[in-house]
N, C-alpha and C positions, 0 to 999 in steps of 0.2 A: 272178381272179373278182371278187369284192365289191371288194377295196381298190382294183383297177385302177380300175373304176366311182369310188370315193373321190377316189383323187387325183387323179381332171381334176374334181372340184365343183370351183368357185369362190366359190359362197354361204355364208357361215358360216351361215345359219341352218337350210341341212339339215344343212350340216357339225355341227355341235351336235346336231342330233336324232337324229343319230346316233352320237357321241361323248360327248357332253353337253360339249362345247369347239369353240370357232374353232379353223381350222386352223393360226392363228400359234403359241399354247399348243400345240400339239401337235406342232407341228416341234422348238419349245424343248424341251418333254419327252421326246422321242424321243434328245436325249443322254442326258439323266439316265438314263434308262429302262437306256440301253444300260451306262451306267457301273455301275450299280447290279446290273443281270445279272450283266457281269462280276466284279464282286466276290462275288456270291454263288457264283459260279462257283469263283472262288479260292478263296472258306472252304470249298465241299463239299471240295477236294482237297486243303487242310491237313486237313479231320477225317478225309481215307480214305475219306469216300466215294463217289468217284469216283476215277481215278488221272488221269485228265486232262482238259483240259478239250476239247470237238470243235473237230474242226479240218477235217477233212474230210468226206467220205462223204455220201448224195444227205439235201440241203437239202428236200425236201417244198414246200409252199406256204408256213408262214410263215419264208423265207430272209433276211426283213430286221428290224430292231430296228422299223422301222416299223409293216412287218406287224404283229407280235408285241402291238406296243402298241393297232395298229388293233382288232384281234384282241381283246382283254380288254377295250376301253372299251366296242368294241361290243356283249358282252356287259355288260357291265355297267350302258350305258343301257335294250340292251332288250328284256333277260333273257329269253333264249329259251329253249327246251330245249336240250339239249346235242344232239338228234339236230337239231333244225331249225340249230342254230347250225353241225354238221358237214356241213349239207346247202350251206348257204352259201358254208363256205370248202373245200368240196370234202376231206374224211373224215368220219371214219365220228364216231358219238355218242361213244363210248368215247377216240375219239383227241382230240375237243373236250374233254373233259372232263380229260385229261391233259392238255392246254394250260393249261387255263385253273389246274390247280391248281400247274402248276409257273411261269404267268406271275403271277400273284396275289399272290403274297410280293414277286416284282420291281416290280411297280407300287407298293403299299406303303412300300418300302425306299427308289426313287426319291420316293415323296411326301412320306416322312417325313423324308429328306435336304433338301429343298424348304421342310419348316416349315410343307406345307399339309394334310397329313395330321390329316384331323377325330379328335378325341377319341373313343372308343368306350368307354372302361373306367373310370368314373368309381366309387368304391369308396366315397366319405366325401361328407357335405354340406361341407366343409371344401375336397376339391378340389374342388368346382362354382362354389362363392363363389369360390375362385383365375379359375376361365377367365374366370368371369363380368367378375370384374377386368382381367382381362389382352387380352379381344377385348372391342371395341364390338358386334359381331352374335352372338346366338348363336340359332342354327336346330333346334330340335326337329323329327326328322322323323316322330314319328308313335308314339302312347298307345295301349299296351292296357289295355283295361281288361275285367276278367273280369263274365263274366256269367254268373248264378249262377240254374238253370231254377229257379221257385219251386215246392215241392212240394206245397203246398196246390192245389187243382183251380179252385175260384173264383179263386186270386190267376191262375193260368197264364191263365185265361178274359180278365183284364184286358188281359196283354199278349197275346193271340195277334190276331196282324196279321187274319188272315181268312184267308190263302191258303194254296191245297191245293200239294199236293205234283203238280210236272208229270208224274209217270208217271202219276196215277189218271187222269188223261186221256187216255192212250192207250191205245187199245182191246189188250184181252187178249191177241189175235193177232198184234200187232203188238210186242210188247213181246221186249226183249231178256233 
C-alpha cells in the first residue's frame, strides 16, 4: 500500500515530509533498526518472555525491517490517529497501535546505539550546563507555560479576546 508508493519517490524532499529524512539515512537505518529488533528480540527470550523468537507463520503487511521502520517514522512525522494510520497501512486502529508500541523502543534502541538519540530526561541544571558543553546546537522544541484564569471579573474583562464560542451561532435546531 503506502510503502510500495514510498519506495519508487525519488525526491528527498517528499521523502522527508514524510519520514522527516532522505531516503539515503534511511536505508543506513534500516540495518541498525533491524540489528537493534533483533536483540530486543533475544533479551525478551533470555527474560521468558517469549520462548522464541518468529520464525515463521503469515507475515501481515509490515514483512520487512523496512516496512517496520517506514511504518513508525511515518507515524512519527505526521501523527495521525492510530485508526487513520491503520487505514493506511491496511489494519485495523488497535493493530496500529500495537505496532507502533512494540516498534518504538526498537527505534529508540537503534538511535541510541547511533549517539543520535536526543536527550529527554534532563533532572539537574548541572546536566543541562554538561549538553550545553558537549553539542554546539541545542534545539528546544517547545514551552509551556501555564495559564492561570484570573478570578477577579474586571481583570478576566482585560484579557477576554472578544470571541464567542462557535456553537452559539448555530441555530438551535441544528445543533448536535
Amino acid at each position: 500500500m503506502i510503502y510500495d508508493k514510498f519506495s519508487q519517490i525519488t525526491d528527498d524532499r517528499i521523502v522527508a515530509s514524510l519520514i522527516g529524512m532522505p531516503k539515503a539515512k534511511f536505508t543506513a537505518l534500516v540495518k541498525v533498526f533491524e540489528s537493534a529488533a533483533l536483540a530486543i528480540d533475544r533479551e525478551r527470550v533470555e527474560k521468558g518472555e517469549i520462548k522464541h523468537v518468529k520464525q515463521g507463520g503469515p507475515k501481515g503487511y509490515l514483512d520487512s525491517y523496512e516496512k517496520k521502520l517506514f511504518f513508525v517514522l511515518y507515524y512519527l512525522k505526521t501523527y495521525p490517529t492510530f485508526d487513520v494510520l491503520g487505514f493506511h497501512f491496511g489494519f485495523s486502529g488497535g493493530h496500529a497501535h500495537a505496532h507502533i508500541d512494540r516498534l518504538l523502543p526498537v527505534l529508540v534502541r537503534a538511535l541510541t546505539s547511533l549517539n543520535v538519540m536526543p536527550e529527554r530526561t534532563l533532572t539537574t541544571p548541572e546536566e543541562f550546563s554538561q549538553l550545553i558543553d558537549q553539542y554546539k546546537n541545542i534545539v528546544i522544541d517547545g514551552v509551556e507555560v501555564a495559564c492561570v484564569r484570573p478570578q477577579d471579573e474586571t481583570e478576566q474583562e482585560k484579557h477576554y479576546s472578544g470571541k464567542k464560542k462557535t456553537y452559539a451561532q448555530i441555530p438551535r435546531h441544528l445543533r448536535l
